[in-house]
C-alpha positions as CSV (number, residue, x, y, z in Angstrom):
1,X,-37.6,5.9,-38.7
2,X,-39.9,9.0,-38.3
3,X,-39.3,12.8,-39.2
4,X,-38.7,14.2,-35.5
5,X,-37.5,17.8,-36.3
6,X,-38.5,19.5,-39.7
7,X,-36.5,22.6,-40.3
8,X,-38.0,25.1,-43.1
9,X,-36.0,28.3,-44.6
10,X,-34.6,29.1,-41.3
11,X,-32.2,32.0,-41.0
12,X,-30.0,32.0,-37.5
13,X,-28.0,34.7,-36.2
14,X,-28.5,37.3,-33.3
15,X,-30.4,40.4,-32.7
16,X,-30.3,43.4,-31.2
17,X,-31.8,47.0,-30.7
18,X,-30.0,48.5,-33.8
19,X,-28.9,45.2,-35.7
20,X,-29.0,41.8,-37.5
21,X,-26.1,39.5,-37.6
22,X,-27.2,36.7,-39.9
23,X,-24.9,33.7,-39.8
24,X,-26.6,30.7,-41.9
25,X,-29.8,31.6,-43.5
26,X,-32.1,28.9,-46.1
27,X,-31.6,26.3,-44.0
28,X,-34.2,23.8,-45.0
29,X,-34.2,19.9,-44.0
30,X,-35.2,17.1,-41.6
31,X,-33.5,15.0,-39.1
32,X,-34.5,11.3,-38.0
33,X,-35.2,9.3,-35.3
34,X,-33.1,6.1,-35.2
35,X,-30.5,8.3,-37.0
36,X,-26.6,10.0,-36.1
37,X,-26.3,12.7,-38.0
38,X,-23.2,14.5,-37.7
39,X,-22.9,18.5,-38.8
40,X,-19.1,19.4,-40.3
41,X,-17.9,22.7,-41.2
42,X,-15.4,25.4,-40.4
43,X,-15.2,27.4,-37.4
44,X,-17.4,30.5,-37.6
45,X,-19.7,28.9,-39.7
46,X,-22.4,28.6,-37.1
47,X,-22.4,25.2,-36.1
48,X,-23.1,26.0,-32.6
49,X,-25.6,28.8,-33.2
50,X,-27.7,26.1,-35.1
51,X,-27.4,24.0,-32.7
52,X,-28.9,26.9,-29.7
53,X,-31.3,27.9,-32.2
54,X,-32.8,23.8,-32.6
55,X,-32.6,23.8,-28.8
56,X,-34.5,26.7,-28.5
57,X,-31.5,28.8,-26.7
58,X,-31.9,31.7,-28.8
59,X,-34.9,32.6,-31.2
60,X,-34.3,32.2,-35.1
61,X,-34.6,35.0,-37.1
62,X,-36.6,34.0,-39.9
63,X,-38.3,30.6,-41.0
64,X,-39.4,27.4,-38.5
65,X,-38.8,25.2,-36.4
66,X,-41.2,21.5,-35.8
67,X,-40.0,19.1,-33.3
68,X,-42.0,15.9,-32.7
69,X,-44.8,18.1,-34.7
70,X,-45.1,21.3,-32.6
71,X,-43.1,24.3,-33.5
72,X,-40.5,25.1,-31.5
73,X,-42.0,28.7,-29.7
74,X,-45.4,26.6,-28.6
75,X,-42.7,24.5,-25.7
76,X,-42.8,25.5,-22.6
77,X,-39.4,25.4,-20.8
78,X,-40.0,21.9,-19.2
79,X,-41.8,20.3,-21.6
80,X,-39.3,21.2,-24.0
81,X,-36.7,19.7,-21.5
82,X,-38.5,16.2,-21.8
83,X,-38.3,16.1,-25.7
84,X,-34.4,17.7,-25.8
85,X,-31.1,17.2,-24.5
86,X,-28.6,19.1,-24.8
87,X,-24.8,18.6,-24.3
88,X,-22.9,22.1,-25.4
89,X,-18.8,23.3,-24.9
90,X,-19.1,25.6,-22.7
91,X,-17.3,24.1,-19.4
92,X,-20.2,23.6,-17.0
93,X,-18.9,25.4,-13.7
94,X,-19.8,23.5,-10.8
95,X,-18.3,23.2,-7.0
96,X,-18.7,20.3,-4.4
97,X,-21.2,18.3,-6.4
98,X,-20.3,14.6,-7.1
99,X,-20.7,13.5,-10.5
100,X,-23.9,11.3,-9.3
101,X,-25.5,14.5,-8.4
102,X,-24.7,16.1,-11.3
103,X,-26.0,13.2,-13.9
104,X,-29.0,13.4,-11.3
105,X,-29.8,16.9,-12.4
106,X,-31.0,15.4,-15.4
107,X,-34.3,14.1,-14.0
108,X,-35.1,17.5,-13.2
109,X,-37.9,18.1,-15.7
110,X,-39.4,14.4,-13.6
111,X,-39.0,15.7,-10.1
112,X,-41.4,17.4,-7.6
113,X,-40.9,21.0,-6.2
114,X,-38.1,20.1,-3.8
115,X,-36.0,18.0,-6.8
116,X,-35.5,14.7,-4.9
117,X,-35.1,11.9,-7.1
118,X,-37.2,8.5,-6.5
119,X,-35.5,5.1,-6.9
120,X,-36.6,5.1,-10.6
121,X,-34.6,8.5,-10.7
122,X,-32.0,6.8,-9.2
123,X,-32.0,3.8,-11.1
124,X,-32.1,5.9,-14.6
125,X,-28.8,8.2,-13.5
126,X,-27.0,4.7,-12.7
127,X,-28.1,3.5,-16.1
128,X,-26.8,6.5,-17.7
129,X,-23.8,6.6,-16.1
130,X,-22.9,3.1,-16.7
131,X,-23.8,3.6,-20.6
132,X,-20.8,6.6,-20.6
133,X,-18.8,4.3,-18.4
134,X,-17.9,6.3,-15.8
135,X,-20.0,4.6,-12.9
136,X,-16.3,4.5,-10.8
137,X,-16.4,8.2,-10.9
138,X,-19.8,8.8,-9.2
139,X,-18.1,9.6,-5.9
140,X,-15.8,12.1,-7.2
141,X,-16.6,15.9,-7.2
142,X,-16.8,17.3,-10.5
143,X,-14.1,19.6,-10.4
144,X,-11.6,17.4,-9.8
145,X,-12.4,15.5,-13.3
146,X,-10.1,15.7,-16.3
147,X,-12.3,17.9,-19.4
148,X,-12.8,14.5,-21.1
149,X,-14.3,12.8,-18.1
150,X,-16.3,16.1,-17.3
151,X,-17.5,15.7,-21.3
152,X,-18.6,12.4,-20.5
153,X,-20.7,13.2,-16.9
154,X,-22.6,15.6,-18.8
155,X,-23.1,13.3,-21.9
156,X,-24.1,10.9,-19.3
157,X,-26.6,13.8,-17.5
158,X,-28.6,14.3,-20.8
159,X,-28.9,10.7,-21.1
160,X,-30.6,10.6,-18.0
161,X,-33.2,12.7,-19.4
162,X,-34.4,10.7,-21.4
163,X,-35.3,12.8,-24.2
164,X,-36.1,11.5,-27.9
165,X,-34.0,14.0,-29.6
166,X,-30.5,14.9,-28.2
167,X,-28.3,17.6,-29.6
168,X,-24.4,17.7,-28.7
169,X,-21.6,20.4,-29.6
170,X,-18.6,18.7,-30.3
171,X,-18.8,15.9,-27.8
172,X,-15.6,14.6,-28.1
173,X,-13.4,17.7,-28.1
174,X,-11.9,16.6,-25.0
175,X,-11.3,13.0,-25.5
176,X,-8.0,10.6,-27.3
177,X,-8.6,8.7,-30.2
178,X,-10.1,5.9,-28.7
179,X,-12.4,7.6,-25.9
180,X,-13.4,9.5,-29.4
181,X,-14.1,6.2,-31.2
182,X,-15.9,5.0,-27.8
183,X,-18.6,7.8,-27.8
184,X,-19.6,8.1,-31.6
185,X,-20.2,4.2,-31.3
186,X,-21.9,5.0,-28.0
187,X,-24.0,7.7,-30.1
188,X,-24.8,5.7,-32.8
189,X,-25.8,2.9,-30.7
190,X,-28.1,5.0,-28.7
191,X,-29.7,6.1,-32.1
192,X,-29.8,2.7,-33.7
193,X,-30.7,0.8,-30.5
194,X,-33.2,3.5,-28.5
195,X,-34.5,5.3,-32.1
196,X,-33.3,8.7,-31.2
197,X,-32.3,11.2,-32.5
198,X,-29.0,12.2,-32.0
199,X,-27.2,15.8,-34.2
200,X,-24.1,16.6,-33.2
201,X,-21.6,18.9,-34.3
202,X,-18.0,17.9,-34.9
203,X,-14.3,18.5,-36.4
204,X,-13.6,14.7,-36.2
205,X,-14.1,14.1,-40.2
206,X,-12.8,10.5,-40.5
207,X,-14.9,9.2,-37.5
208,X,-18.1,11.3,-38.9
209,X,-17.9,9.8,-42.3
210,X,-17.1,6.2,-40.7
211,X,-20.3,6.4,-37.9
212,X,-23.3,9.3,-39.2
213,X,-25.8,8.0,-41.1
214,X,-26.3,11.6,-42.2
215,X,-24.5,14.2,-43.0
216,X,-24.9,18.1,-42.9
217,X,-22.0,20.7,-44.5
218,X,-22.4,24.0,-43.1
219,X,-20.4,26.6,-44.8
220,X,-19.6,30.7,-43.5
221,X,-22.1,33.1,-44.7
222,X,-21.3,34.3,-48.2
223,X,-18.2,31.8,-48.1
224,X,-17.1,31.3,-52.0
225,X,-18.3,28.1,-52.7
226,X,-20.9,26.5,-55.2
227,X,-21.4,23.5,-52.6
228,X,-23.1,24.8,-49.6
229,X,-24.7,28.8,-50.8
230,X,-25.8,29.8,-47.0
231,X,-27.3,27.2,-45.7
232,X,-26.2,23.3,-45.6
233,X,-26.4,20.6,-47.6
234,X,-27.3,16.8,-46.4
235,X,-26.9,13.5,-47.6
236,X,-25.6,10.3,-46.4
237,X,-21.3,10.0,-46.4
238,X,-21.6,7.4,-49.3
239,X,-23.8,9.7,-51.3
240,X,-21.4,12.6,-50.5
241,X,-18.4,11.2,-51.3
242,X,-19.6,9.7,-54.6
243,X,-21.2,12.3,-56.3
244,X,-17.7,14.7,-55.3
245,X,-19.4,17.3,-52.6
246,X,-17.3,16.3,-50.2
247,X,-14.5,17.0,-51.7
248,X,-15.3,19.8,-53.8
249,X,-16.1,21.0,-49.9
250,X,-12.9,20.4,-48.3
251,X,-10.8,21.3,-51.6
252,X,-9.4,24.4,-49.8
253,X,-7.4,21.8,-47.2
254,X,-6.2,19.6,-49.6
255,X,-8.1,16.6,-48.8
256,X,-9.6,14.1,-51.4
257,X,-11.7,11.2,-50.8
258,X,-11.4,7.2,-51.3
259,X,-12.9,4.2,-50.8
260,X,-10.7,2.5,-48.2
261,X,-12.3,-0.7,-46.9
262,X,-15.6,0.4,-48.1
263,X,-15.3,3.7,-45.8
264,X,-15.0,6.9,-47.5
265,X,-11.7,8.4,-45.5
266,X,-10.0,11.7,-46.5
267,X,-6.1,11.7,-48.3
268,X,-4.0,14.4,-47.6
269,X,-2.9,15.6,-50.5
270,X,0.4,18.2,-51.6
């Protein structure tokens, strides 16, 4: 495992003529290669705009941003595309492409002027899709998926890039139980198996604390709460769970934590 992304006193929010929005500020920690680490916390507390701000979507307001050494401003847009992949919720709109052509587009940042992709091209877009398991569905235009099976093309686009470090917003938003289970596996393996690293943002508790490595609690800005004051706090789901963050986190819902199995799982609780 190497340090791939080191993250120091970073502030996130958004900008404009008159004003400053600041969502998550003091954000200060490192992610992995080799390593799933998973990012939980409520909606609105800027899960997504962390994860624009890491890609480079959107400047940070304050603090930095290293990936693979190099701060995050010095990437150019394609080089930058080489080292990152991204896979966010926004519903990709897209008309008479096949889903081949569309997990093509990832070799972009590899292609010459005109785009056309060489039999290694070719070969790495088969890969990919075959590793999302949806190589049946390469004929079929893209608007005529299902929202799971459209998550997975473009899970199986960024693959194609090739990229060390890939970020994902809530990758399995789309998908039952078992597609779910299917893709934080797929996830883990890639990180395991291929040493990436692999954030991702998600609501899916029990399956986070079974599959991360590494976990990040993001709480609102000035939310009332002695666990997370602004910016996140990290640690592995064993380490989290023991020492009572987790659940001091999720008190507000009720939820405690036990060992089940030797996996941390949430309880309901009245």
């Amino acid at each position: 495992m190497s340090e791939t992304i080191v993250i120091k006193d970073l502030a996130i929010g958004y900008q404009s003529k008159h004003s400053v929005k600041t969502v998550a500020e003091g954000i200060t920690d490192t992610l992995q290669s080799g390593c799933l680490t998973c990012l939980l916390g409520e909606n609105g507390a800027g899960k997504s705009t962390l994860l624009r701000t890491l890609a480079g979507f959107q400047p940070a307001l304050n603090g930095s941003i290293e990936i693979m050494g190099k701060p995050l401003p010095q990437y150019k847009e394609k080089e930058l595309a080489t080292v990152v992949g991204v896979v966010l919720t926004e519903r990709t709109n897209v008309q008479n492409m096949s889903v081949a052509e569309l997990v093509g587009m990832g070799r972009s940042p590899y292609t010459n002027f005109w785009g056309r992709l060489t039999a290694e091209d070719k070969a790495k877009t088969e890969e990919a899709m075959n590793l999302v398991g949806i190589s049946a569905l390469k004929d079929r235009l893209v608007q005529t998926l299902s929202d799971g099976e459209r998550q997975k093309a473009m899970i199986a686009k960024t693959l194609a890039q090739k990229t060390p470090i890939i970020f994902l917003d809530e990758p399995t938003a789309f998908l039952d139980y078992p597609s779910k289970v299917e893709m934080l596996r797929l996830l883990r393996r890639l990180a395991v198996e291929m040493d990436k690293t692999v954030f991702m943002s998600t609501h899916d508790l029990e399956l986070a604390l079974q599959m991360a490595d590494r976990l990040w609690l993001m709480a609102k800005n000035g939310a009332d709460t002695e666990t997370v004051k602004g910016g996140v706090i990290a640690g592995t789901p064993e380490q989290l769970a023991q020492d009572g963050t987790l659940e001091r986190f999720f008190a507000r819902k009720g939820i405690t934590f036990k060992n089940i199995e030797g996996h941390y799982r949430p309880i309901i609780t009245e």
